[in-house]
C-alpha positions as CSV (number, residue, x, y, z in Angstrom):
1,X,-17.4,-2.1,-39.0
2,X,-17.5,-2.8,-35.6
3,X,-21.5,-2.6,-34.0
4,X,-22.7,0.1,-31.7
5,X,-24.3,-2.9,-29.7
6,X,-21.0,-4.8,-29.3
7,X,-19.7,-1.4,-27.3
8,X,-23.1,-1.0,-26.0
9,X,-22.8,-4.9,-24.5
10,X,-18.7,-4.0,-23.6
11,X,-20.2,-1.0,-21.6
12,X,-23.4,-3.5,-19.5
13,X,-20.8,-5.7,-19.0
14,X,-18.3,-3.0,-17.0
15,X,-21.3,-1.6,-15.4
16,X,-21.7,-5.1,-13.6
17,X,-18.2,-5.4,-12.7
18,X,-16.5,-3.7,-9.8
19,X,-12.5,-4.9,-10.3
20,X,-10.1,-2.8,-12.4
21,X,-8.7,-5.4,-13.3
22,X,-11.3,-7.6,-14.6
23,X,-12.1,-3.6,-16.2
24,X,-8.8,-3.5,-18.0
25,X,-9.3,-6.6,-18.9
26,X,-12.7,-6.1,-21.2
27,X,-11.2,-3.3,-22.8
28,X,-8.0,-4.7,-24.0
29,X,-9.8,-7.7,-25.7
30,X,-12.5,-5.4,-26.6
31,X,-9.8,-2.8,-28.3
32,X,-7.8,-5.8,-30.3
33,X,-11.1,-7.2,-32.2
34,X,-12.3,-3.2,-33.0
35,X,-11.4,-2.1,-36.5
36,X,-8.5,0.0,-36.9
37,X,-10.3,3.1,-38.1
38,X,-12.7,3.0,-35.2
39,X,-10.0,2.1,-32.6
40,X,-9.5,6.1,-31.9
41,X,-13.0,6.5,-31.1
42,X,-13.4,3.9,-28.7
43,X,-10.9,4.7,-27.1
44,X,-12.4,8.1,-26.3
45,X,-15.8,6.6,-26.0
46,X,-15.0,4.2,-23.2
47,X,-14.4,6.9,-21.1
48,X,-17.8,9.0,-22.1
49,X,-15.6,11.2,-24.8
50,X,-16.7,12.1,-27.7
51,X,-13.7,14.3,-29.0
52,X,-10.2,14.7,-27.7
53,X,-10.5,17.4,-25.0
54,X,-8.2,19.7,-27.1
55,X,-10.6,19.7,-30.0
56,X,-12.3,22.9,-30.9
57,X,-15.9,20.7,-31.4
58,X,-17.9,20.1,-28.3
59,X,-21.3,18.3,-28.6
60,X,-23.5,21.5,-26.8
61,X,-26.3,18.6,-25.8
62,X,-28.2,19.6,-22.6
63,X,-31.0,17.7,-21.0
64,X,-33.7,19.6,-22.4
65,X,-32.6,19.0,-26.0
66,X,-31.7,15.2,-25.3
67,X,-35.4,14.4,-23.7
68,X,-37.0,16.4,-27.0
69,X,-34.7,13.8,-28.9
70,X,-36.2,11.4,-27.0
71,X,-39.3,12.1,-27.3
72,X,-39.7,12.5,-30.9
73,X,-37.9,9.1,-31.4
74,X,-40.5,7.4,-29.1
75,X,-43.6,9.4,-29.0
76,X,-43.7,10.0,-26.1
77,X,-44.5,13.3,-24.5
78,X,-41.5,15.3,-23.3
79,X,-43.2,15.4,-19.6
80,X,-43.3,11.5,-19.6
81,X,-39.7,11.5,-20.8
82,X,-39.2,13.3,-18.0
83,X,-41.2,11.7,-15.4
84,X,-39.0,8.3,-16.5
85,X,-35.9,9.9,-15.6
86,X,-36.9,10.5,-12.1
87,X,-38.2,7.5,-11.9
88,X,-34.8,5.9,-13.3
89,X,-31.9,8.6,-12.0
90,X,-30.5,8.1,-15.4
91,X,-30.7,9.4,-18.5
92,X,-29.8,6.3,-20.4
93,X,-32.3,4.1,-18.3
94,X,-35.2,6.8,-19.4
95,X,-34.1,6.4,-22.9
96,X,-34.7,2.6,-23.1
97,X,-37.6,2.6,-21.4
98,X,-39.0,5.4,-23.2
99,X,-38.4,3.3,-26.3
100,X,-38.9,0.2,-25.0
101,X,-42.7,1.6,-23.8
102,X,-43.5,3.5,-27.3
103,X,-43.6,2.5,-31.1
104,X,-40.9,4.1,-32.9
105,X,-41.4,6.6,-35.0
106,X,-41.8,5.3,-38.6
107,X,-42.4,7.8,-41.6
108,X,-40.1,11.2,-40.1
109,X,-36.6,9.7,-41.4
110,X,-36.9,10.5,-45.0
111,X,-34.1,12.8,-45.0
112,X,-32.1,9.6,-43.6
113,X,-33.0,7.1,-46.3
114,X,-29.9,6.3,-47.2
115,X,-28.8,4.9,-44.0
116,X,-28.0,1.2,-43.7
117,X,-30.2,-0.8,-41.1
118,X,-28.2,-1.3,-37.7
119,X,-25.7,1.1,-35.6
120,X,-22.1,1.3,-36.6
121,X,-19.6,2.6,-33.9
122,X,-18.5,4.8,-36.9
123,X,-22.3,5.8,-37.7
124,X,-22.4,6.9,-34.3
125,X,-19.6,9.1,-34.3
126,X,-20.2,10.5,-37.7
127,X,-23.8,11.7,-36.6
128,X,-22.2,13.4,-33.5
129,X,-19.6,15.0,-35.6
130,X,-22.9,16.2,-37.3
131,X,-24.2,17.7,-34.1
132,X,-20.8,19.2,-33.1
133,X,-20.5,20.9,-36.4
134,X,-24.2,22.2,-36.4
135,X,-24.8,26.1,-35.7
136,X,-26.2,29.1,-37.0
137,X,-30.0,29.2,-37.3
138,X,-31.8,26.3,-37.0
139,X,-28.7,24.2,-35.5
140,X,-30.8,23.1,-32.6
141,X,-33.5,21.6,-34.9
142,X,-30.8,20.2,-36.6
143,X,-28.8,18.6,-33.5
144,X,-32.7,16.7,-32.1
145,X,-33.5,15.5,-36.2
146,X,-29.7,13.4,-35.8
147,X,-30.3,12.7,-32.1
148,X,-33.9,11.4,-33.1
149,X,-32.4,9.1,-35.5
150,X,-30.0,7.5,-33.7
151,X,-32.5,6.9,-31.3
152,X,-34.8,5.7,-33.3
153,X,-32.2,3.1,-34.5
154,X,-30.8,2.1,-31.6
155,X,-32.1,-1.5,-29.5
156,X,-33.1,-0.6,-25.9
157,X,-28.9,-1.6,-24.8
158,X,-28.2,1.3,-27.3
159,X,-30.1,3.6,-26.1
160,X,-28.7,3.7,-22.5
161,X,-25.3,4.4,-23.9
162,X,-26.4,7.1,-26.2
163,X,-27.7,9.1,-24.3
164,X,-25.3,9.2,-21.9
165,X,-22.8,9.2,-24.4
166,X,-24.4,12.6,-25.8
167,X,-23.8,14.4,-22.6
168,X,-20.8,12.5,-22.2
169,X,-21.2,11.0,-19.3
170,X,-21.4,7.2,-19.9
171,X,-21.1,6.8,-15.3
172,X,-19.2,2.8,-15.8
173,X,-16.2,3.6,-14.2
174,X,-13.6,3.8,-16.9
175,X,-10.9,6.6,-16.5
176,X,-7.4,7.4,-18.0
177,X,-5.9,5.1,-15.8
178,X,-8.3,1.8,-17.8
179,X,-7.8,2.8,-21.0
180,X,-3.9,3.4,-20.3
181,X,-3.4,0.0,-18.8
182,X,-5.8,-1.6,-21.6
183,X,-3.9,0.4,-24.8
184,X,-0.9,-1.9,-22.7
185,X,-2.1,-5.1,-22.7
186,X,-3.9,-5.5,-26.1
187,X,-0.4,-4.2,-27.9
188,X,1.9,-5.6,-25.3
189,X,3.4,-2.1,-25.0
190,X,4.7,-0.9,-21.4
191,X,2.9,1.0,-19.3
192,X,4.9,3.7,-18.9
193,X,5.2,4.4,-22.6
194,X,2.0,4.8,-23.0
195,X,1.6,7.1,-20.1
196,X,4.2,9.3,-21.9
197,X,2.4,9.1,-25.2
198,X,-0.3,9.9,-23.7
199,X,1.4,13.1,-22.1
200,X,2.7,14.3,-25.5
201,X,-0.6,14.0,-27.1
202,X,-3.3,14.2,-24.6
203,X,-5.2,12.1,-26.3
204,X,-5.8,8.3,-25.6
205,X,-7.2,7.4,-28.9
206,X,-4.3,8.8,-30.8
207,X,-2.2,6.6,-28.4
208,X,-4.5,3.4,-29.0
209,X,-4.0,3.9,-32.8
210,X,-0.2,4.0,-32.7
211,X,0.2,1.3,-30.4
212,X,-2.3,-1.2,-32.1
213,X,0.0,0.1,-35.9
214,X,3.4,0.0,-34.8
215,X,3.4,-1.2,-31.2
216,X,6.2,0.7,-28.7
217,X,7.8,1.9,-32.2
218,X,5.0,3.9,-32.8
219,X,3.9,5.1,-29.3
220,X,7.6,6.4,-28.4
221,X,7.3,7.9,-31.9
222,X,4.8,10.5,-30.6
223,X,5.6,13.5,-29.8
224,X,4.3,17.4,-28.9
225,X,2.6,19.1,-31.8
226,X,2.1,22.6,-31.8
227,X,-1.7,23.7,-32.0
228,X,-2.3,20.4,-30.2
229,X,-2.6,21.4,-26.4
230,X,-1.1,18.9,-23.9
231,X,-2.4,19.0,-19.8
232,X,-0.5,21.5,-17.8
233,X,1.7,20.5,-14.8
234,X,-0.4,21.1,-11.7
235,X,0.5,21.9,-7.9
236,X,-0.6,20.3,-5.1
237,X,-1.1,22.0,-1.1
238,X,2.3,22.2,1.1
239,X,2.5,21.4,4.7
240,X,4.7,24.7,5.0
241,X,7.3,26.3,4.1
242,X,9.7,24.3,7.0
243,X,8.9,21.4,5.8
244,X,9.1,21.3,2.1
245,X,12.6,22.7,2.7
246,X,13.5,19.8,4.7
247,X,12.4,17.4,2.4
248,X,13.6,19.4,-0.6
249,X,16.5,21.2,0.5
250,X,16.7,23.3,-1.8
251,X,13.7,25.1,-3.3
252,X,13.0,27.0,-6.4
253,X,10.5,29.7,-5.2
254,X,8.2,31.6,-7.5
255,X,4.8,34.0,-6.7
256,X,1.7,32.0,-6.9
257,X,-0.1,34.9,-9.1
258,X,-3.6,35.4,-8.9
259,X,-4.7,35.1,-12.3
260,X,-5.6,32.9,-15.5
261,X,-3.4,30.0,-16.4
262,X,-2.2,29.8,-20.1
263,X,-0.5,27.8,-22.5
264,X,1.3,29.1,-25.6
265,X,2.2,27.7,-29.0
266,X,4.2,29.8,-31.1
267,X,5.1,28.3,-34.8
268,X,7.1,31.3,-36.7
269,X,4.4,34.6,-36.4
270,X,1.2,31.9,-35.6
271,X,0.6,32.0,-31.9
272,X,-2.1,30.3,-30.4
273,X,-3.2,30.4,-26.8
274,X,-5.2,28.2,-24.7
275,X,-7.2,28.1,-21.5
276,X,-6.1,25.4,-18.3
277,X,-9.4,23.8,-19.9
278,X,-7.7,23.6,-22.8
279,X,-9.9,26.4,-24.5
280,X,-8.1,28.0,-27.7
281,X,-8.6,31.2,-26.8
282,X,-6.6,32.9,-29.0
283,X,-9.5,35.2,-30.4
284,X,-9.9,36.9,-27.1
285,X,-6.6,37.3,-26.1
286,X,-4.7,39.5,-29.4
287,X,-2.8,41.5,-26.6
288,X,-1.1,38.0,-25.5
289,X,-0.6,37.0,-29.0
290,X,1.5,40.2,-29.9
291,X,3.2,39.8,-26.3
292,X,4.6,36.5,-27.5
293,X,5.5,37.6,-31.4
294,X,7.6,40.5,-30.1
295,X,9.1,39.3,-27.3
296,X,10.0,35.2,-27.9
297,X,12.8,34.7,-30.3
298,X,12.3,30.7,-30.8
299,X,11.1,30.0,-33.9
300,X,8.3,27.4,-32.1
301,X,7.9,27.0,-28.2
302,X,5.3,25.7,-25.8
303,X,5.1,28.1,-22.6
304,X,3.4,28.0,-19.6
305,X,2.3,30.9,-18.0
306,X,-0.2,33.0,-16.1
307,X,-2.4,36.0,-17.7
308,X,-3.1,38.8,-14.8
309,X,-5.3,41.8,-14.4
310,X,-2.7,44.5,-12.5
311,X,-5.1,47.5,-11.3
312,X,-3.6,51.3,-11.4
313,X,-2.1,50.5,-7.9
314,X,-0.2,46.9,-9.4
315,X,-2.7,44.5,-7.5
316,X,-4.3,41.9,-9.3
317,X,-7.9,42.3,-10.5
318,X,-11.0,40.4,-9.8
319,X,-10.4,36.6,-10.8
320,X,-13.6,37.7,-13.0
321,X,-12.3,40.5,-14.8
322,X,-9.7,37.9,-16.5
323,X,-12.4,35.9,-17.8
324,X,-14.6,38.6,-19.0
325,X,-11.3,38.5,-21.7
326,X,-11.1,35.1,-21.9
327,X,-14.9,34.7,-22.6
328,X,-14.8,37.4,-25.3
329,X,-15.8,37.2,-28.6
330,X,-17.1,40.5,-29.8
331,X,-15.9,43.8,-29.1
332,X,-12.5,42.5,-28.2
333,X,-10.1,45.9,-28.8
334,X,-12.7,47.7,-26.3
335,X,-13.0,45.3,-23.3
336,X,-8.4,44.7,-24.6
337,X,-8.1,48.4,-23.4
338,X,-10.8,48.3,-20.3
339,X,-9.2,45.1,-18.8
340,X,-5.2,44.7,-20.1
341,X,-3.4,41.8,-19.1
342,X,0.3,41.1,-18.0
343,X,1.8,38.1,-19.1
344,X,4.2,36.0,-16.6
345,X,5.7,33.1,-18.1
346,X,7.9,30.2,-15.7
347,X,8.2,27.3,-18.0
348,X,8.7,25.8,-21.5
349,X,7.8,22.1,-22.2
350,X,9.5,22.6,-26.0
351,X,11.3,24.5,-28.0
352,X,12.5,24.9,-31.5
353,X,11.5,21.5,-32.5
354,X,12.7,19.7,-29.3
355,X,10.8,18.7,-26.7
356,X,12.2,19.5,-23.3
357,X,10.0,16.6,-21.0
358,X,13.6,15.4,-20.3
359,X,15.2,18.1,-18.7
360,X,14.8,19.5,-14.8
361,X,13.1,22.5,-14.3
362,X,16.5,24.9,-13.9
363,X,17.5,23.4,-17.4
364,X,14.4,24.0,-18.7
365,X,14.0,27.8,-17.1
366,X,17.5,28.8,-18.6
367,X,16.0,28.1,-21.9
368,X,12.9,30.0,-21.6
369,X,15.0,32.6,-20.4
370,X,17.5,32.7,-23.1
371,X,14.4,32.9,-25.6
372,X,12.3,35.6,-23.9
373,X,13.3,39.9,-24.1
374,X,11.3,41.1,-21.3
375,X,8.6,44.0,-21.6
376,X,6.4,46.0,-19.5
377,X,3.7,43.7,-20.0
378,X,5.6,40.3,-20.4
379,X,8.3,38.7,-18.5
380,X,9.5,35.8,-16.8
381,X,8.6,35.3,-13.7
382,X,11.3,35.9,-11.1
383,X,12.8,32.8,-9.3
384,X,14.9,32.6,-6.4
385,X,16.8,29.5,-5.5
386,X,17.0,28.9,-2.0
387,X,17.2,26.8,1.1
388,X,16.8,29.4,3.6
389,X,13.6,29.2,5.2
390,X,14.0,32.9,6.6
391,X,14.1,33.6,2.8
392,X,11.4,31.7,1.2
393,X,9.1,33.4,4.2
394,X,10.4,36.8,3.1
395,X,9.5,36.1,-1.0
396,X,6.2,34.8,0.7
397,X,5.2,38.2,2.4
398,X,6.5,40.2,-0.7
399,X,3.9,38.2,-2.6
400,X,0.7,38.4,-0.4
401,X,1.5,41.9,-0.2
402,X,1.8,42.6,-3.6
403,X,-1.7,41.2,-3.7
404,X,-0.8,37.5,-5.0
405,X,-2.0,34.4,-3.6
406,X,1.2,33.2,-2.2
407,X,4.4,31.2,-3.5
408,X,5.1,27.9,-5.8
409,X,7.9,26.0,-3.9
410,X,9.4,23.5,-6.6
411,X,12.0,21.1,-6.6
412,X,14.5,22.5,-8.9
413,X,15.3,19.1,-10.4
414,X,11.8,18.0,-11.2
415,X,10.6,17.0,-14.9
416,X,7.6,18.6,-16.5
417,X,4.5,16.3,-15.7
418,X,1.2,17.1,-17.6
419,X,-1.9,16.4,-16.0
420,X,-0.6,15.0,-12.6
421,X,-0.2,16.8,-9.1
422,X,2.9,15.8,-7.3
423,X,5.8,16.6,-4.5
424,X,7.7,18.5,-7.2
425,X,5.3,21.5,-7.3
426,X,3.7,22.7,-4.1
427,X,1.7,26.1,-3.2
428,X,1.4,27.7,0.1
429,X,-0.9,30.0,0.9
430,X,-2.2,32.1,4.0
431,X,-5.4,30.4,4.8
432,X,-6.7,27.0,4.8
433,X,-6.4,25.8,0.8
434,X,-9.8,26.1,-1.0
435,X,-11.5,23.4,-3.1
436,X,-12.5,23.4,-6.7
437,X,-15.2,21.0,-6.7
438,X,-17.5,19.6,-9.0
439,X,-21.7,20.5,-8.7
440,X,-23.5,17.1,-9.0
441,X,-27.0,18.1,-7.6
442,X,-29.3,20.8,-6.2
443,X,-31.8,22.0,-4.6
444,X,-34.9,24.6,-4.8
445,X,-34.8,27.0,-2.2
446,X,-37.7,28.0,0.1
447,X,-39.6,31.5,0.7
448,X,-38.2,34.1,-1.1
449,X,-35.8,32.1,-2.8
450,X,-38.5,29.3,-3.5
451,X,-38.0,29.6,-7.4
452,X,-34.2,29.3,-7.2
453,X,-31.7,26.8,-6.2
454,X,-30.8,27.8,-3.0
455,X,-27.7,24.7,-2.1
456,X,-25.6,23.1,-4.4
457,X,-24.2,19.6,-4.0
458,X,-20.8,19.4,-4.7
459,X,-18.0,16.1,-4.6
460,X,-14.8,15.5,-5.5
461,X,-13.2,13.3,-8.2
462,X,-12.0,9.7,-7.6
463,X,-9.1,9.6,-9.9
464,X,-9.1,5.7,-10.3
465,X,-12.5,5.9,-11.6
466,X,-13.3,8.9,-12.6
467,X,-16.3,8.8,-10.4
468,X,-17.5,11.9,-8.5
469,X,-18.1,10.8,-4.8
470,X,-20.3,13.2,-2.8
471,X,-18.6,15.8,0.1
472,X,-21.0,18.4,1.3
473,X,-23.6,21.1,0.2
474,X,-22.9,24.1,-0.2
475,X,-25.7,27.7,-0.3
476,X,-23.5,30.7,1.9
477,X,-21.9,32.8,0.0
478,X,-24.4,33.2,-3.1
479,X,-25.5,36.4,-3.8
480,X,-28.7,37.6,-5.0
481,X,-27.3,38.9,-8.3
482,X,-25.4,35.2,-8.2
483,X,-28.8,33.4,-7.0
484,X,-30.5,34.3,-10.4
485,X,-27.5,33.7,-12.7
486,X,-26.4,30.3,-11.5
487,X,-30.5,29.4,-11.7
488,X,-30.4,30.0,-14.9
489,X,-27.6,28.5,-15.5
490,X,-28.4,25.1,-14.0
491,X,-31.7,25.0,-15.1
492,X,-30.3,23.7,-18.6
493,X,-28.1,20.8,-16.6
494,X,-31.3,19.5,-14.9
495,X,-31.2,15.6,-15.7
496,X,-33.5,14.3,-12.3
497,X,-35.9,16.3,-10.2
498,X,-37.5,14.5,-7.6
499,X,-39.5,17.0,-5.2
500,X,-37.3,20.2,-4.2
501,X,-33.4,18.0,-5.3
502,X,-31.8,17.9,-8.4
503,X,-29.3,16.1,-10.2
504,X,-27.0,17.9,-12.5
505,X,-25.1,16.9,-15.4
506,X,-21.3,16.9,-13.9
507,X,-20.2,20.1,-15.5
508,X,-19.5,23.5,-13.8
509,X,-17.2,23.6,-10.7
510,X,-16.9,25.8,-7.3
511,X,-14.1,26.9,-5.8
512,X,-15.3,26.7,-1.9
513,X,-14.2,27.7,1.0
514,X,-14.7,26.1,4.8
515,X,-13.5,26.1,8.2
516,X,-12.3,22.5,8.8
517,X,-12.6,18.6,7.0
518,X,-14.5,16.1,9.2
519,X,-14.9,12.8,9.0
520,X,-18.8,11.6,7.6
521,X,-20.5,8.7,7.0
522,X,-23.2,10.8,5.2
523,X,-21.7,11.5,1.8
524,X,-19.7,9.1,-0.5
525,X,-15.9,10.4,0.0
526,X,-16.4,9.4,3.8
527,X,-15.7,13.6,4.9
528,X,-17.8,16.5,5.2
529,X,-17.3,20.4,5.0
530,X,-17.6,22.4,8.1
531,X,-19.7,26.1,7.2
532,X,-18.2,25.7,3.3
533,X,-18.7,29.2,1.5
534,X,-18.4,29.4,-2.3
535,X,-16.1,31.8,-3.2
536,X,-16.3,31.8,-7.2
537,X,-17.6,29.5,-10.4
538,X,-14.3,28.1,-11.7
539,X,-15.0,28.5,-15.2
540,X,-11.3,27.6,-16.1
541,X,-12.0,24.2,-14.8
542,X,-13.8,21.1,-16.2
543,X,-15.7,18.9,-14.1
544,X,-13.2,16.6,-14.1
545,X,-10.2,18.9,-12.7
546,X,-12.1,19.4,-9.5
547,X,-10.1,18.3,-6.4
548,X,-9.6,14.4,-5.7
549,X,-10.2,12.3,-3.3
550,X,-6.7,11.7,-2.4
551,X,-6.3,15.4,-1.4
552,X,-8.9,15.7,0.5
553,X,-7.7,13.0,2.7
554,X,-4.3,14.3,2.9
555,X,-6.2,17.8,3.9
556,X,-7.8,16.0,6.5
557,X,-4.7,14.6,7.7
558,X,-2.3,17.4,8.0
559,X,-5.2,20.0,8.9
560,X,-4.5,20.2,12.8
561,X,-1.7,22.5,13.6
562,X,-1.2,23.8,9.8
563,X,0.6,26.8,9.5
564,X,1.4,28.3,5.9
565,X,3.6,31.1,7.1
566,X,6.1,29.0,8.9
567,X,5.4,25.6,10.0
């Protein structure tokens, strides 16, 4: 089995290096002498993953419960724990040097006899599968006793990597984009077949497993599998309508609807739904699922669509209303009747045992259409194709006044990319384009809002890296009622305090509005917000779906003399 200090040492060793190359590099040599059953997990591990992102178990480790880990592992109080992390900045840092500082604890591991001396990669894992698995009563007990011992295990090296590792949020610098290029070079596959592996799958370890057992054989060999979500296809801003025509010519144009993105996999009568976070949410949604079984006639698809709230006068609801339903998990049938949902669905990515990745997007819409018997509560979503600007402005208005957020301009010959934002699939909307951005940090607010967190510290996503690089603060637009919840809320995140700013664990998002992008040395992206208001908690969205770099730049760029409606 390979060691939990060799990764441990892998991870120091990335930490001090600043090329992608040399990155790549360490990972492909690192991923050719792992053992083939613990190739998968490292794969996900490298990037600070503990499960696939598709995978129903999620680790539920918050500060609070990782310090208490800590603490019993070093004997430490959980106030000095504490104190080291904001000394440190890091989690992983106040681990070693709580353990470093304090005799381990001895005599409380006799539940754990059986355990071979030494840390095991595979160990590792199996003890967080532990911890993902644990609820019910006394599941939080249970998650700081497994915790405690892998702590108590671990050499100081170890430590650092644990803990961040049980937040998931290992901060060396190792995105998709590494472990792609790495899963390459170690099996001598090409890049781009690993890239589309990794699209059917949406999971990197799977892909590291069938390259390193049957090389390009086995990744081209991969394929959709239903109940196995893959990333959805996302949109990036327009420069206006004008000018996506002339670059286009022609233009499919859809409504942008304001609502909740889904994707559906139907096999025979199972259906199962799932969140743009990749959420099943199947559960909460048994209007959707009997949308689906009356009204698709393939035997098995994968749709994409979008789940809206239509009021009594057919304008879309509060974004917040849709996730009350996608949140739910008792009393479903009452808050089903309270908040129904119309179904709109505008693509299929495969169908009846065929995956359609290879087709344009009017091939792939004639199919979804020839499987789908519109209802009142489910259809396909109407598409004109068009290069008459006077036109696509028409479809635009029809849409903002129907209460939607705008129109989808797509090129009608573009392929179905998961996970990437392109030139094939732009929005336009009426105002200046909102962020969804990630909340890194905090801070407590002053008078009457002295035992709240008043500003939020939000940053965009370097999608090289995977590193969150610091834009702005953010504190208009919160609401008393909002003030208390998000408190609350990020009191449980809470990983430095230092005085009245705090550091959050990476993990909630803000959509946020603001008048203009400037240029700033202050914050690590290089721009700033001017008067940036939040306008709602993206719950949909995890941390690392908030807004890159890259777009914010190209905001920057084409912000002076924007015009959505024409230009």
């Amino acid at each position: 089995m390979t060691s939990f200090q060799d990764f441990a040492a892998l991870c120091q060793r990335i930490e001090d290096t600043s090329s992608s190359l040399e990155m790549t590099q360490m990972v492909a040599d690192f991923f050719l002498m792992v053992d083939d059953d613990e190739l998968e997990i490292v794969s996900r591990f490298i990037m600070g993953l503990v499960f696939p992102v598709w995978s129903p178990l999620q680790m539920g480790i918050g500060p609070s419960l990782l310090y208490t880990s800590v603490s019993k592992a070093s004997g430490l109080p959980v106030k000095e724990v504490i104190n080291l992390v904001r000394e440190t900045g890091d989690v992983g840092l106040a681990a070693r040097d709580a353990l470093t500082a304090a005799q381990k604890a001895q005599s409380t591991f006799a539940v754990f006899n059986e355990e071979e001396p030494g840390l095991s990669v595979q160990n590792v894992y199996n003890r967080l599968i532990d911890i993902a698995n644990s609820s019910g009563k006394g599941s939080q007990a249970a998650r700081v006793r497994h915790l405690q011992f892998l702590f108590s295990e671990a050499t100081p090296v170890e430590a650092v990597y644990l803990a961040r590792l049980a937040i998931e949020e290992l901060r060396i610098g190792v995105g998709e984009g590494i472990v792609r290029d790495a899963i390459a070079a170690a099996f001598n596959v090409p890049k781009d077949a690993v890239e589309r592996a990794y699209m059917m799958t949406n999971d990197l370890g799977l892909v590291a497993r069938e390259a390193k057992r049957a090389g390009l054989d086995g990744v081209t060999g991969l394929d959709i599998k239903l109940g196995r979500p893959i990333k959805m296809m996302l949109a990036q801003v327009s420069q206006g309508i004008v000018a996506v025509t002339s670059e286009m010519g022609t233009v499919a144009v859809e409504w942008k609807f304001d609502g909740a993105r889904v994707q559906i996999h139907k096999d025979g009568d199972n259906v199962s739904i799932y969140s743009r976070r990749l959420e099943d949410v199947t559960g909460s949604l048994p209007d959707i699922v009997d949308m689906v079984r009356a009204g698709v006639s393939a035997r098995s698809a994968v749709l994409d669509g979008e789940a809206v709230v239509l009021g009594q006068d057919g304008k879309p609801g509060a974004f917040q209303q849709i996730l009350k339903r996608f949140r739910r998990k008792y009393d479903v049938d009452t808050k089903m009747g309270e908040i129904p949902l119309q179904l709109f669905l505008f693509d299929v990515v495969y169908l009846n045992g065929e995956s359609l990745f290879d087709m344009t997007l009017v091939q792939r819409r004639q199919r979804l259409v020839d499987c789908v018997t519109p209802s009142g509560t489910m259809q396909v979503a109407e598409q004109f194709v068009t290069s008459d600007v006077l036109t696509i402005e028409d479809i635009y208005k029809q849409a903002l006044n129907a209460g939607h957020e705008g129109v989808m301009l797509k090129n009608p010959e573009s392929l179905y990319s998961p996970g990437r934002r392109g030139k094939h699939w732009l929005k336009v909307k009426p105002l200046m384009e909102t962020l969804d951005l990630t909340v890194v940090g905090g801070e407590w607010g002053e008078g009457r809002r002295a035992n709240f967190i008043g500003s939020y510290q939000l940053a965009c996503i370097d999608p090289d890296t995977g590193d969150f690089l610091s834009i702005g603060r953010v504190g208009t637009g919160i609401t008393d009622e909002m003030l208390e919840e998000l408190t609350s809320r990020f009191k449980e995140l809470i990983v430095v305090e230092s005085g009245k700013e705090l550091e959050f664990v990476p993990q909630v998002v803000f959509e946020v509005a603001f008048e203009e992008i400037q240029k700033s040395p202050t914050y690590d992206s290089g721009f700033a917000l001017r008067f940036p208001r939040l306008v709602r908690v993206r719950d949909d969205k995890s941390a690392d779906e908030a807004d890159t770099h890259e777009r914010i730049e190209q905001l920057y760029l084409n912000q002076k003399g924007r015009n959505y409606n024409a230009a």
